[in-house]
Backbone as CSV, one residue per row, in Angstrom:
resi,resn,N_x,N_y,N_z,CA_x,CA_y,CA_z,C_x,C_y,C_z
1,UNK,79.490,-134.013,-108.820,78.887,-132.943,-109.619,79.868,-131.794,-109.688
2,UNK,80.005,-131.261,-110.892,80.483,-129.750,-110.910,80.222,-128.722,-111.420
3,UNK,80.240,-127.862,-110.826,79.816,-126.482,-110.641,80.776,-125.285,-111.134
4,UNK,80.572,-124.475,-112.890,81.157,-123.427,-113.262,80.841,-122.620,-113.008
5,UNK,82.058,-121.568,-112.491,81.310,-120.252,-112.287,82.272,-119.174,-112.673
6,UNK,82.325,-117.827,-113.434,82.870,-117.182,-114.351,83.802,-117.024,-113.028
7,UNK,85.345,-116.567,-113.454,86.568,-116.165,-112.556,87.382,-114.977,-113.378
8,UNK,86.934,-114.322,-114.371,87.809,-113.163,-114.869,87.347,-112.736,-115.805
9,UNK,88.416,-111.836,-115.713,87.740,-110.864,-117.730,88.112,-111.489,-118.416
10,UNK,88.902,-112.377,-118.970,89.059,-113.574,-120.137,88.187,-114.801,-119.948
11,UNK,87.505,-114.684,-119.091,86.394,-116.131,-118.768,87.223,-117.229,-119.062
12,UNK,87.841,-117.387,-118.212,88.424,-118.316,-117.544,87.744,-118.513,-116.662
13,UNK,87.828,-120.388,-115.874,87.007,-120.732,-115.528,87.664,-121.641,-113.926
14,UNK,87.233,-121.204,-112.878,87.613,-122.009,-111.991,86.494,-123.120,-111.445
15,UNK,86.545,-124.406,-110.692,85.775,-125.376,-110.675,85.396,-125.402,-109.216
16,UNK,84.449,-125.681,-108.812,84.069,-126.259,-107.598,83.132,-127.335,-107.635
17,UNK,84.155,-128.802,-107.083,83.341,-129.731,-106.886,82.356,-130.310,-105.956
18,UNK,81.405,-129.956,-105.889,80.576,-129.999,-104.694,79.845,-131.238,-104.980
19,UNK,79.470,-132.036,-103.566,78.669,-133.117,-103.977,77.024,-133.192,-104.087
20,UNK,76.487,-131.881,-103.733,75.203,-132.059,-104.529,75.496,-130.961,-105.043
21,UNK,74.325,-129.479,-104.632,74.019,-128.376,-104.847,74.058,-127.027,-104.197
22,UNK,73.952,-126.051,-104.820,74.397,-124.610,-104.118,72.848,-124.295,-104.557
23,UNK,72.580,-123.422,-103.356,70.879,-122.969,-103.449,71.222,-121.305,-103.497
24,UNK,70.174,-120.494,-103.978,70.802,-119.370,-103.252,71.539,-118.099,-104.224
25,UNK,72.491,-118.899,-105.317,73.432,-117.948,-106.315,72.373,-116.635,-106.900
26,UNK,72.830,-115.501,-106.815,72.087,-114.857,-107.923,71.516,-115.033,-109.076
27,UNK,71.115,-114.438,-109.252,70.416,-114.698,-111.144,71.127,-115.036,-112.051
28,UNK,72.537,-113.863,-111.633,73.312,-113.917,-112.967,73.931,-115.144,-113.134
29,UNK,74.048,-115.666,-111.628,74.953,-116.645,-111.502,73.970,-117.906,-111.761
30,UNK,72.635,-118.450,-112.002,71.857,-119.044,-111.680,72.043,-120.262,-113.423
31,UNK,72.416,-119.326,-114.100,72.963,-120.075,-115.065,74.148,-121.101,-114.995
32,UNK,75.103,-121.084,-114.442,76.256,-121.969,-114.176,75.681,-123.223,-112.856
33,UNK,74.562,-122.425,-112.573,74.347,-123.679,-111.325,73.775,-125.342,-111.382
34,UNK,74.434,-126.020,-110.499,73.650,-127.535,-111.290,72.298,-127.080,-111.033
35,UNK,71.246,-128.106,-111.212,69.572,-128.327,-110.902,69.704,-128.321,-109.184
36,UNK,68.454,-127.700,-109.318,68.575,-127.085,-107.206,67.858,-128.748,-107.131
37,UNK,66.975,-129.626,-107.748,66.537,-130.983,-106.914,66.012,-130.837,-105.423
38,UNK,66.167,-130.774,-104.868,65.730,-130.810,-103.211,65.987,-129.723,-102.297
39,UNK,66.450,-128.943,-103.405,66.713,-127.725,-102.698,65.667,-126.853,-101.895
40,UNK,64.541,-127.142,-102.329,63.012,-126.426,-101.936,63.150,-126.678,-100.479
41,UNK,63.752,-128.026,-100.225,63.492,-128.579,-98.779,64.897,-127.606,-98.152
42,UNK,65.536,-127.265,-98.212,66.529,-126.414,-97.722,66.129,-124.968,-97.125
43,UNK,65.913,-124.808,-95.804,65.849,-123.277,-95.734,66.709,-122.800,-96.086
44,UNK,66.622,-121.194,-96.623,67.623,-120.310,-97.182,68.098,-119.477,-96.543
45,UNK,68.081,-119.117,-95.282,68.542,-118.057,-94.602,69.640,-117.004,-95.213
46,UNK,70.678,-117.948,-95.678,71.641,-117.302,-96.038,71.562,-116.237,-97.625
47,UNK,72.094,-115.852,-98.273,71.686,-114.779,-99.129,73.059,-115.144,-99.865
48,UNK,74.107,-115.780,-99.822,75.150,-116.322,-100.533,74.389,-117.793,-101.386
49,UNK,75.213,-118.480,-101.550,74.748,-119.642,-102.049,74.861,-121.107,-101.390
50,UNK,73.871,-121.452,-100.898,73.877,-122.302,-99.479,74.780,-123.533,-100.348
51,UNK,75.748,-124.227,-99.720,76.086,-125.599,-99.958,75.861,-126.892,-99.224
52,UNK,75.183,-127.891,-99.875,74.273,-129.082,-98.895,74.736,-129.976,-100.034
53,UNK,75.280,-131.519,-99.432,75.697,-131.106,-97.734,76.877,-130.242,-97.290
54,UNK,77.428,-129.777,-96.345,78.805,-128.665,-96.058,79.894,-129.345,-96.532
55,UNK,81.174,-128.739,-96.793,81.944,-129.134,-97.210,82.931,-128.984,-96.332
56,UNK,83.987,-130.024,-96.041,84.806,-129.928,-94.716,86.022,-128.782,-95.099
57,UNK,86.709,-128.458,-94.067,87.576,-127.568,-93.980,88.735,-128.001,-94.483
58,UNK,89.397,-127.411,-95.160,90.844,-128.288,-96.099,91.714,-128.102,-94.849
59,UNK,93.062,-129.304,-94.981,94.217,-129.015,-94.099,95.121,-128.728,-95.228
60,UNK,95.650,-127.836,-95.078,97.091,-127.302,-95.610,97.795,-126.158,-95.086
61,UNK,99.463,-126.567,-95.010,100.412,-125.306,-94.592,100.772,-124.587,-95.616
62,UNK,100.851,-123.266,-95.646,101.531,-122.526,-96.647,102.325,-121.262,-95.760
63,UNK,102.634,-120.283,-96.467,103.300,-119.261,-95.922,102.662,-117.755,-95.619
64,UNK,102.881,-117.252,-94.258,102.274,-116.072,-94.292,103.081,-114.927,-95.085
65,UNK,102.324,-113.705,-94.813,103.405,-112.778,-95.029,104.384,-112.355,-94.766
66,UNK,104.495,-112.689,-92.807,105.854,-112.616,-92.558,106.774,-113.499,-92.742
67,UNK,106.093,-114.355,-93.503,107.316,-115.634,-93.800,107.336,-116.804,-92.572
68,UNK,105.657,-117.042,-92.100,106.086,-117.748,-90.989,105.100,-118.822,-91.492
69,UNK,105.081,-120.267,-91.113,103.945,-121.462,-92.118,103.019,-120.791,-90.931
70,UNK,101.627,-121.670,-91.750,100.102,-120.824,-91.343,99.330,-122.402,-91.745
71,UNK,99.074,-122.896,-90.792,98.364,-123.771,-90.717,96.899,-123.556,-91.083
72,UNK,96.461,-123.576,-92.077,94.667,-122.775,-92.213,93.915,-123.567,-91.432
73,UNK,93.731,-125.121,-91.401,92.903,-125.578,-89.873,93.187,-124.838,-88.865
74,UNK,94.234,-125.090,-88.359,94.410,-124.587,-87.145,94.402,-123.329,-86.620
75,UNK,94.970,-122.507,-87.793,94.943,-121.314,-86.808,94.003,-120.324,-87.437
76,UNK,92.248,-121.406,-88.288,91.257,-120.861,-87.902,90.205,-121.223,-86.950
77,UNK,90.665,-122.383,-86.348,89.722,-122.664,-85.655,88.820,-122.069,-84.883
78,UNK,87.808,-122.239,-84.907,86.869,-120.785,-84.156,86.714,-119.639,-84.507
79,UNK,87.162,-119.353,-85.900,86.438,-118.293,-86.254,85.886,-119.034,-87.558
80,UNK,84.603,-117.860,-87.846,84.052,-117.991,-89.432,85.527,-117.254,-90.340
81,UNK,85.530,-118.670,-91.008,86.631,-118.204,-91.961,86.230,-118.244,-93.609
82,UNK,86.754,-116.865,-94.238,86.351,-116.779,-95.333,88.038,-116.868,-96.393
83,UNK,87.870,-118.106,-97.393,88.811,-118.653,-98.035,88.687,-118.114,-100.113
84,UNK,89.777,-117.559,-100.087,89.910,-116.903,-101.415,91.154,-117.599,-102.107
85,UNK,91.042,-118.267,-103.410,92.106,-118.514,-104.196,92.272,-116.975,-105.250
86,UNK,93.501,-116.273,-105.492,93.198,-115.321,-106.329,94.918,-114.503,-106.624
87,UNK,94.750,-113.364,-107.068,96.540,-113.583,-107.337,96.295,-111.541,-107.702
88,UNK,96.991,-110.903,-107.329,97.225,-109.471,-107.203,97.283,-108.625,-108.287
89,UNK,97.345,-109.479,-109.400,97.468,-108.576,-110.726,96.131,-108.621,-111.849
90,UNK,94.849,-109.560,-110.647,93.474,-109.753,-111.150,93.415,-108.295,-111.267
91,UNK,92.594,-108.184,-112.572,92.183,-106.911,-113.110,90.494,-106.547,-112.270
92,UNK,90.344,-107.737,-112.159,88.654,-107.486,-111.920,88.133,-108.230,-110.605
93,UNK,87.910,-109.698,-110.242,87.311,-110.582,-109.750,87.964,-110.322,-108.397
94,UNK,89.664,-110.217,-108.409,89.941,-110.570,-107.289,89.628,-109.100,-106.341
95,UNK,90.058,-108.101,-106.779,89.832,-106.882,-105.727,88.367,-106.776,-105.399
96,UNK,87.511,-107.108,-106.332,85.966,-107.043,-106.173,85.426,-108.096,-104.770
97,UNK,85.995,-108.590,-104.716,85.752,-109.796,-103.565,86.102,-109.315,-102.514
98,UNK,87.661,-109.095,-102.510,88.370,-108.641,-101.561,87.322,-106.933,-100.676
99,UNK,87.085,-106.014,-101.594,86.840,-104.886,-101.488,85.119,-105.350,-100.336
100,UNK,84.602,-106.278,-101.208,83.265,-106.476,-100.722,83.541,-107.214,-99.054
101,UNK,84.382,-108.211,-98.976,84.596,-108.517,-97.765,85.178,-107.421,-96.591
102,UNK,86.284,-106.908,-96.806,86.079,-105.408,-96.082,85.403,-104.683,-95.783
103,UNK,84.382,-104.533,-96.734,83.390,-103.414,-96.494,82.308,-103.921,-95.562
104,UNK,81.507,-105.267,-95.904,80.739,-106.107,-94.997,81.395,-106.071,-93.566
105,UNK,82.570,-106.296,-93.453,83.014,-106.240,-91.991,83.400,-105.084,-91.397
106,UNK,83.800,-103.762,-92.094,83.825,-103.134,-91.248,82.343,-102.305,-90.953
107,UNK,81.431,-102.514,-91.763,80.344,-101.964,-91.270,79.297,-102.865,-90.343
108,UNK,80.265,-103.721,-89.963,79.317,-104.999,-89.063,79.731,-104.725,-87.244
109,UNK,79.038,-104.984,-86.530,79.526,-104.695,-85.313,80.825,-105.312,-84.930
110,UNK,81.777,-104.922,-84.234,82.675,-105.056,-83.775,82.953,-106.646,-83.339
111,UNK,81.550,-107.085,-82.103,81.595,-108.858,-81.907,81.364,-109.173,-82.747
112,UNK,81.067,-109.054,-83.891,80.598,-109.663,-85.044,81.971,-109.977,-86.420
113,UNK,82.807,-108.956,-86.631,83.794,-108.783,-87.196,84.961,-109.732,-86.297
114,UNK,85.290,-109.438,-85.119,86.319,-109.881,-84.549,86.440,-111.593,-84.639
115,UNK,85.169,-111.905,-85.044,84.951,-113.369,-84.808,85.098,-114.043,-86.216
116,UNK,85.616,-112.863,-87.572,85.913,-113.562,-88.491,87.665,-113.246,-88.898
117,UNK,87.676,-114.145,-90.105,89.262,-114.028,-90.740,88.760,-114.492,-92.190
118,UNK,89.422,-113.988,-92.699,89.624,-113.504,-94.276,90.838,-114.101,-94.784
119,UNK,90.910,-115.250,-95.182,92.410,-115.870,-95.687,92.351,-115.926,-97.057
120,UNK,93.589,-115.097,-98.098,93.813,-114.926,-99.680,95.026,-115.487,-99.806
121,UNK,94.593,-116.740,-100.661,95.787,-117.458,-101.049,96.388,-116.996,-102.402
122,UNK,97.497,-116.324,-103.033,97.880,-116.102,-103.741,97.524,-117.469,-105.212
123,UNK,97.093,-117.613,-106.225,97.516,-118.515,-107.044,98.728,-118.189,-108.261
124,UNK,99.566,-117.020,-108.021,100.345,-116.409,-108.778,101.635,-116.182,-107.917
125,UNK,102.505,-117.330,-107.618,103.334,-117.053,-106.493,104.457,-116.807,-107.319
126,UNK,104.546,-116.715,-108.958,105.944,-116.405,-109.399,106.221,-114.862,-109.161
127,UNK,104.903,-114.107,-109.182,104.877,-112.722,-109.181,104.382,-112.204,-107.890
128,UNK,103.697,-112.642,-107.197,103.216,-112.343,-105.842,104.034,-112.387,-104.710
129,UNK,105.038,-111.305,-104.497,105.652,-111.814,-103.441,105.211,-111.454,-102.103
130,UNK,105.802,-111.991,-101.198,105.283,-111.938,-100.019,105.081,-110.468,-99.602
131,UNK,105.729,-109.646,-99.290,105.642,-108.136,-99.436,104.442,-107.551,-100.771
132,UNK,104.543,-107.678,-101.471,103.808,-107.225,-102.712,102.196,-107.950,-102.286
133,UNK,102.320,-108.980,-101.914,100.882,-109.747,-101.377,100.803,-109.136,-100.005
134,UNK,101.442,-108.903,-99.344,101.005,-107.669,-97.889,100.204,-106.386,-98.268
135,UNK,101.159,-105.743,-99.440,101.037,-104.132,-99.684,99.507,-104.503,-99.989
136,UNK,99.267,-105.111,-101.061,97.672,-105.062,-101.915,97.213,-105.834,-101.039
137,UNK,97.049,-106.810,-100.239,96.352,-106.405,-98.733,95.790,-105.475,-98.135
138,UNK,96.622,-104.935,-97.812,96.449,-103.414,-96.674,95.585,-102.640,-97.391
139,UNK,95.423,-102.439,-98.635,94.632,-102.107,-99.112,92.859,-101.912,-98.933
140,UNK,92.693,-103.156,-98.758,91.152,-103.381,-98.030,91.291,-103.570,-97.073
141,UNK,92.018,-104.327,-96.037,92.022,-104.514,-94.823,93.311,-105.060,-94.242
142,UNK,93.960,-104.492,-93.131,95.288,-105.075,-92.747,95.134,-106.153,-91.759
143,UNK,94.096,-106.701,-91.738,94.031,-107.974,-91.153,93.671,-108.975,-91.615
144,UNK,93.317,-108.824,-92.987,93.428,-109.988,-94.299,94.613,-110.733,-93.839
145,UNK,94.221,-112.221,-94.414,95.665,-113.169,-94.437,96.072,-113.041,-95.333
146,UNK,97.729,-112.992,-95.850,98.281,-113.386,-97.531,98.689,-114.966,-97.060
147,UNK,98.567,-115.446,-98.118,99.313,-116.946,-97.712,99.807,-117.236,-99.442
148,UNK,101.110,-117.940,-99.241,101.891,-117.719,-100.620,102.637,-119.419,-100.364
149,UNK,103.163,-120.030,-101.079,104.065,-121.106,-101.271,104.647,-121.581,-102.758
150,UNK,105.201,-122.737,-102.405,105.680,-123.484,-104.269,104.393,-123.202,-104.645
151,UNK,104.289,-123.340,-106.321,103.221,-123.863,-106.951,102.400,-124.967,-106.571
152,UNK,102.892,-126.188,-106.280,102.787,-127.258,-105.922,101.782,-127.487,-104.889
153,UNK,102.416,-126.697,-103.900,101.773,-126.513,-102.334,100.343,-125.753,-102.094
154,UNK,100.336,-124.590,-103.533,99.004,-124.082,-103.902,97.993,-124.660,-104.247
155,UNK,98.922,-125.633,-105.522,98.240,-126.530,-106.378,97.161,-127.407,-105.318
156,UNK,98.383,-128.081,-104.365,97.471,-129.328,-103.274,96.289,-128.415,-102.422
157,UNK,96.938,-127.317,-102.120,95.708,-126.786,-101.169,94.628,-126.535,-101.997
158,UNK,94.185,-125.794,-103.262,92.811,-125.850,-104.183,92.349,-127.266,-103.975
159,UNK,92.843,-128.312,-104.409,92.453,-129.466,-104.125,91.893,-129.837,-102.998
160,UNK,92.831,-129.302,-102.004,92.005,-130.125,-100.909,90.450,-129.120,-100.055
161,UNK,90.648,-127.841,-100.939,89.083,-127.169,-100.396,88.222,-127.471,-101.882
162,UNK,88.852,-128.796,-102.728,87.555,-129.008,-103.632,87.443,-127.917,-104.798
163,UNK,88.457,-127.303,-104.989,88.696,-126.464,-105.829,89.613,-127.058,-107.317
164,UNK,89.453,-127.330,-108.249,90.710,-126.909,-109.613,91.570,-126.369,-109.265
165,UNK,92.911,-126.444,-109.449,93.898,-125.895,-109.287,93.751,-124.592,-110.590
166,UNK,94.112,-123.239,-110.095,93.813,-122.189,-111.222,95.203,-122.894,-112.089
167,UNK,95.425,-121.876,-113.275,95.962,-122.338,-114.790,96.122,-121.147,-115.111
168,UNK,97.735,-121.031,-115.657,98.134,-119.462,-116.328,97.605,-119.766,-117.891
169,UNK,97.128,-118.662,-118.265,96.783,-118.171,-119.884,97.832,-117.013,-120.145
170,UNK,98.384,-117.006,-121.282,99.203,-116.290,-121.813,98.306,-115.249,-122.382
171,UNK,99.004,-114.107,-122.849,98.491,-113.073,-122.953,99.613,-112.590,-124.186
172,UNK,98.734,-111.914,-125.200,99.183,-111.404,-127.037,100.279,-110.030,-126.122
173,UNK,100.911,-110.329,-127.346,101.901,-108.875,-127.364,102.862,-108.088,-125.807
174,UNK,103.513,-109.572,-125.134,104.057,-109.243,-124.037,103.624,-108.465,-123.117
175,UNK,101.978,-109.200,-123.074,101.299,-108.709,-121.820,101.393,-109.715,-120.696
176,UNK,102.509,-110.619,-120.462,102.463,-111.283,-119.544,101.771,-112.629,-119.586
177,UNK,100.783,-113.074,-118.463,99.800,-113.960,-118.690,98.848,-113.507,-117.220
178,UNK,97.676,-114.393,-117.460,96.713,-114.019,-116.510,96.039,-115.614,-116.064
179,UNK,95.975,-115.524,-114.604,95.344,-116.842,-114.211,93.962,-117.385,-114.008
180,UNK,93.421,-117.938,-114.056,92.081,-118.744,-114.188,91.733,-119.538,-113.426
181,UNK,90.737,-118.898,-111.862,90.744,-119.280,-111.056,89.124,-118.651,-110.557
182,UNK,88.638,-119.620,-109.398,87.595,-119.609,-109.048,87.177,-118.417,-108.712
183,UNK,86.364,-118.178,-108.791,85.751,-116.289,-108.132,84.897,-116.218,-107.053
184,UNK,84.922,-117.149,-106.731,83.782,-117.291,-105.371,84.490,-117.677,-103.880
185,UNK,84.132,-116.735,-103.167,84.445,-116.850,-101.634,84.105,-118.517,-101.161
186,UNK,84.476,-118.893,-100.251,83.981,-120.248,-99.305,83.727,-119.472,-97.799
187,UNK,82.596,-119.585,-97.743,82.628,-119.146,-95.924,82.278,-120.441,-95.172
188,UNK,83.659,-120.894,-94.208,83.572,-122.061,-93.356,82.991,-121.614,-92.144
189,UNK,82.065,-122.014,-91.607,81.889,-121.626,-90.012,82.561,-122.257,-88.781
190,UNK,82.087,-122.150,-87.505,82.761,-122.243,-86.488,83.168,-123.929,-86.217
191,UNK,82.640,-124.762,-87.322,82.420,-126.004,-87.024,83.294,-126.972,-87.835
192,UNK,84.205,-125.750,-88.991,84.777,-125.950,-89.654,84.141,-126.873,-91.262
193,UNK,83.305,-125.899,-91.195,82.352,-126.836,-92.544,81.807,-125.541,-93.518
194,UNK,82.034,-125.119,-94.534,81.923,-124.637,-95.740,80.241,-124.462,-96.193
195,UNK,79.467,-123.677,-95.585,78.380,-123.890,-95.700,77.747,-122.934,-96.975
196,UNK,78.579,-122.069,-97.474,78.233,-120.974,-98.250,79.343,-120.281,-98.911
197,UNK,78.638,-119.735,-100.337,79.723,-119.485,-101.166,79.173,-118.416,-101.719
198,UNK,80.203,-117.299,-101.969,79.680,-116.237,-102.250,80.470,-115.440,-103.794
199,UNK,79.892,-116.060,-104.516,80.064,-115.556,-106.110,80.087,-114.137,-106.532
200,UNK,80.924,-113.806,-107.415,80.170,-112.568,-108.196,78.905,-112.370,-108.668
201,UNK,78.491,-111.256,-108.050,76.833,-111.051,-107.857,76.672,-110.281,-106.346
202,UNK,77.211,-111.070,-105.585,76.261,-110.856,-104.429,76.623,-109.257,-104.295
203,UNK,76.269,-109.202,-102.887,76.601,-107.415,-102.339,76.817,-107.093,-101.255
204,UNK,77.451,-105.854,-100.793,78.070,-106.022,-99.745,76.907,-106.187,-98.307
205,UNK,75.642,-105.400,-98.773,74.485,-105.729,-98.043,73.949,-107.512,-97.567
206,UNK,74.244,-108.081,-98.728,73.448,-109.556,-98.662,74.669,-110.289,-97.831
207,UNK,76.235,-109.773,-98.079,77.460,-110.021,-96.784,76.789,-109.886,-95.582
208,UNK,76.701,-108.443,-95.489,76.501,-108.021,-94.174,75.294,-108.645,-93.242
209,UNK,74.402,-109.023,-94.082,73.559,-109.945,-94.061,73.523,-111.085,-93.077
210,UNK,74.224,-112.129,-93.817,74.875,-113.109,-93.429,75.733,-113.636,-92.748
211,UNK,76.485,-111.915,-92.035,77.356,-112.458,-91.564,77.539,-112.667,-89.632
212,UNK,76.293,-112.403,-89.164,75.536,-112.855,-87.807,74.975,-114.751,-88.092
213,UNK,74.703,-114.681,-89.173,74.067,-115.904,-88.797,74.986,-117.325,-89.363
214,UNK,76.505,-116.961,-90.221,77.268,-117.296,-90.285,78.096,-117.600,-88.638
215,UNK,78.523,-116.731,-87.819,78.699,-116.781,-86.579,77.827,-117.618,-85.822
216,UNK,76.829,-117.975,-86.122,76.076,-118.566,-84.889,76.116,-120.233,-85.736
217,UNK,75.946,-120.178,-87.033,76.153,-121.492,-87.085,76.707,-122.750,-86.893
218,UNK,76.450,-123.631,-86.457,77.591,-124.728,-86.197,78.345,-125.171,-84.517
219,UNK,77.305,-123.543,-83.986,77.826,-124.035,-82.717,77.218,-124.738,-81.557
């Protein structure tokens, strides 16, 4: 089954293939969603968009900011990790995400924050450089991950968290181009399983929300 969900101001479109259903999306978002089917039987606790059944944790290396490889299995293991495809010169989708995940955590208790990580994979690595993907970092939070590589290496990692690989669109009158990529968070928990996805819509409240009982899941 797959699942559209808007990724920019040119509506462009990133994919998530999930094998049933997401319960849960906002309203706005309630339009792009497949048929909930059995979803009734699903408690909802969560306030993102539940995914059943979970979706496993991708393996792929790419590059940090300091230029060192970053194993995303590994060196999230044990924390709730929240996974972003997105690229620094998003006008809209990507800082909106970014901004909302900062804000949820720093107004969350301290054990509660420390026990997550925030990994942003660049999908614009001709222009994103490693420094330039630090600076607009620091921005919301300096303990965000940047993670950058070939195209290629981007390309395989969307794939392997079940994602479309995003796609440059050109842009009239030497405005560059702009990429087309998913807009929705993945929050993996401690168990390394993808239980929730958090679209444009949600808020930083329905984060903050979620993000105690994200921690306790899975363990």
């Amino acid at each position: 089954m797959v699942m559209r969900l808007p990724c920019g101001w040119a509506c462009l479109s990133g994919l998530l293939c999930l094998t049933a259903m997401v319960q849960g999306v906002p309203a706005q978002e309630q339009q792009h969603a497949p048929e909930a089917g059995h979803a009734a039987a699903v408690k909802a606790d969560y306030r993102g968009g539940l995914i059943s059944p979970p979706l496993p944790k991708p393996k792929f290396t790419l590059t940090d900011t300091d230029g060192a490889p970053f194993d995303f299995a590994g060196k999230t293991q044990g924390y709730v990790t929240f996974l972003f495809f997105g690229y620094t010169h998003c006008p809209d989708m990507c800082p909106a995400q970014m901004s909302l995940l900062a804000a949820a955590l720093k107004k969350s208790p301290p054990e509660i924050a420390k026990q997550c990580k925030v990994v942003f994979v660049t999908t614009d690595p001709d222009r994103d450089t490693r420094q330039g993907l630090r600076t607009w970092l620091d921005h919301f939070d300096h303990r965000f991950i940047g993670l950058t590589g070939t195209q290629a290496a981007i390309d395989a990692a969307q794939t392997a968290a079940n994602l479309s690989p995003a796609k440059k669109s050109a842009l009239p009158a030497d405005r560059g181009y702009e990429v087309g990529h998913a807009a929705f968070v993945l929050a993996y928990t401690k168990d390394n399983l993808a239980r929730v996805i958090y679209p444009v819509g949600i808020t930083e409240g329905d984060l903050e929300h979620d993000l105690p009982l994200l921690v306790k899941a899975g363990q």
